[in-house]
C-alpha positions in Angstrom: 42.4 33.8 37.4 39.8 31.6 36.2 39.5 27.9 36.5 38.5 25.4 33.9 36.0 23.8 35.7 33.5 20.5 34.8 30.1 22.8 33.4 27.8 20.1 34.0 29.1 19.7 37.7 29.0 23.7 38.4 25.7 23.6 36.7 24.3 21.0 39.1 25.9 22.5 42.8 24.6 25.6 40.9 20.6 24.3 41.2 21.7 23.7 45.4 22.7 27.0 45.6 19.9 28.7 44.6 17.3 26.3 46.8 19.5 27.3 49.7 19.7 30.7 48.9 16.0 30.2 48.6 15.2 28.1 51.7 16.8 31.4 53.4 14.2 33.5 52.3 16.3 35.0 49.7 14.6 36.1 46.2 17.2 34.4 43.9 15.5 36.7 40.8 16.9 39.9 42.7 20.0 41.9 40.6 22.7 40.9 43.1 21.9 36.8 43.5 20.9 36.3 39.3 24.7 34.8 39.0 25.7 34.4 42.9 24.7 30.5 42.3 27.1 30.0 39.7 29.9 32.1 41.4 29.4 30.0 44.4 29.5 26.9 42.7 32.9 27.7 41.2 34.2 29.0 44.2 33.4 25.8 46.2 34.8 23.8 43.0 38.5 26.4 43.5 38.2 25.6 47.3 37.9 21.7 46.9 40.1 21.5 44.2 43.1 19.5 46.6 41.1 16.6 46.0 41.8 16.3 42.4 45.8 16.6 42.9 47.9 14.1 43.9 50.7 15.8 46.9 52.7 12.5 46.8 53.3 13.0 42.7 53.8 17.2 43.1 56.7 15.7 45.6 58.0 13.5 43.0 58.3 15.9 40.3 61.5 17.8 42.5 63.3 15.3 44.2 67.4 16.3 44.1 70.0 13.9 45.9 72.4 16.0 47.8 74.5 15.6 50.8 72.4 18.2 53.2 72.1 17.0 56.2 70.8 20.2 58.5 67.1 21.4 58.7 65.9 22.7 55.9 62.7 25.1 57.4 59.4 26.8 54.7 58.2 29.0 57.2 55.2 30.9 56.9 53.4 29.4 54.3 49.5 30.6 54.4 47.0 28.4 53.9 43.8 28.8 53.7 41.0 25.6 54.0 37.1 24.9 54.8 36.3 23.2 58.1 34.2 20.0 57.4 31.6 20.7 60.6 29.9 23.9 59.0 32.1 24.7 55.8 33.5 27.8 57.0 37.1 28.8 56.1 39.8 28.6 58.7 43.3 30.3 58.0 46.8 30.9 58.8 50.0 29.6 58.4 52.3 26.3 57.9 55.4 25.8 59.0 57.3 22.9 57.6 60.9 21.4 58.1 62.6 18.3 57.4 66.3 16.6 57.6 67.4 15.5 54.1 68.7 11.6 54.3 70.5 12.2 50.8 67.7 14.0 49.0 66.1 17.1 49.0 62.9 18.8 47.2 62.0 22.0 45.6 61.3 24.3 48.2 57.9 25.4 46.4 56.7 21.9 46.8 56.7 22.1 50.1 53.9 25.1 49.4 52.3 23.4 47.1 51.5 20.4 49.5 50.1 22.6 51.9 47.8 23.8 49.1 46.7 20.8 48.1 46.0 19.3 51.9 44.1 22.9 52.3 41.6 22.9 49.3 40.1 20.1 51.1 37.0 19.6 53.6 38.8 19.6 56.9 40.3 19.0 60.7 43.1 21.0 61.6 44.9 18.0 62.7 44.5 16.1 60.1 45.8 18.5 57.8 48.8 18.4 59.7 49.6 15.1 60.2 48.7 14.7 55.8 51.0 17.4 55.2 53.7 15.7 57.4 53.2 12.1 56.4 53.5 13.3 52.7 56.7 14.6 52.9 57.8 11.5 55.1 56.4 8.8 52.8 57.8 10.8 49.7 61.1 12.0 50.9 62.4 9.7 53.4 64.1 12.2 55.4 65.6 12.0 58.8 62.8 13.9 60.2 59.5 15.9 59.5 58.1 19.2 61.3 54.9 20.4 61.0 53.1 22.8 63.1 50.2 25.0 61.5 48.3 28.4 63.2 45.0 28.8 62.0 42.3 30.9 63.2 38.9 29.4 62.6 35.4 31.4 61.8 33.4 28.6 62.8 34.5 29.8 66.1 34.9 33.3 65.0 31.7 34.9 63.2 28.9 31.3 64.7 28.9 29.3 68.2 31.3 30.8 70.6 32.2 34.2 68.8 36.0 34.3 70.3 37.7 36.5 67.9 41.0 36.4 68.9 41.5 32.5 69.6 44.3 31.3 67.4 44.5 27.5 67.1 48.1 25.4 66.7 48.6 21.3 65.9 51.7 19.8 65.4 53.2 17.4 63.8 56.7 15.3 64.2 59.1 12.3 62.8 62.3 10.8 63.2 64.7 13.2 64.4 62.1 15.7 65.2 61.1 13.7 68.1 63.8 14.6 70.2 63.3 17.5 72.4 66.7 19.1 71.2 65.6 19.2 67.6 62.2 19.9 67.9 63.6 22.9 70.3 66.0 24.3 67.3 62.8 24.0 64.9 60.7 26.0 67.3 63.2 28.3 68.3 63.7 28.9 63.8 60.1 29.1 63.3 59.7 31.8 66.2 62.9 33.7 65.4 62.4 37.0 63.0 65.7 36.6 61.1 65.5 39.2 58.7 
């Protein structure tokens, strides 16, 4: 699917593109590169794209009051981001819970935060701790968990080359805190109930 994206901005990342491509001792001129510029341009626009969406208003939009008052678990949501010390992607998984204090949201939010946290230059942790102080500012729920797995190929395919290192932050509020509650969430996240 293709974006709408700003022409005079794609144009201009365009022109960096091709003096790195050149600066690599690429020949920009050759069949395969005449449009990789462009492409990469508009991929780095889709991949940055969080920036220009607002998480606390996508909350908004699907906020229902109801009673629940038991852990409400997204598990499994994939994500996929661009680390901010070499813009390589890192990738995995979110999983998010909170405890409704009297209202709830649209489960797909939840995804859609993640989204818009990911398509973002970033750290890991501070995706984690956005994603979770998001729903806690917005919501005002009894509790927020957040724990993401990522594996990162700025450790993968440059530097250390460890291929099968799987990195985990987490993130907790309010009722979450407790090691009882923050066992049950664990225990959720890990269990294969289907």
């Amino acid at each position: 699917m293709e974006k709408n994206f700003d022409e005079a901005s794609v144009a201009k990342i365009s022109l960096h593109y091709e003096e790195i491509l050149k600066g690599l001792g690429e020949d920009i001129t050759r069949e395969g590169l005449l449009k990789t510029p462009q492409r990469a341009s508009k991929a780095m626009h889709f991949l940055a794209s969080g920036y220009k969406m607002d998480a606390h208003a996508i909350m908004r939009g699907a906020i229902f009051h109801e009673e629940h008052n038991q852990m409400v678990i997204v598990k499994d949501i994939e994500l996929y981001s661009l680390c901010e010390h070499h813009l390589l992607p890192f990738y995995g998984r979110a999983h998010v819970a909170y405890i409704p204090n009297g209202k709830i949201v649209g489960l797909s939010k939840l995804a859609r935060i993640v989204d818009v946290y990911s398509r973002r230059f970033q750290v890991q942790e501070r995706l984690t701790i956005q994603i979770r102080d998001c729903i806690q500012e917005t919501l005002e729920p009894l509790g927020v968990a957040v724990v993401v797995e990522a594996k990162h190929l700025c450790m993968m395919m440059r530097g250390v080359q460890k291929q099968n290192s799987t990195t985990t932050t987490s993130a907790f509020t309010g009722e979450f805190q407790n090691q009882s509650t923050r066992n049950e969430f664990i225990n959720l996240v890990s269990a294969k109930l289907s």
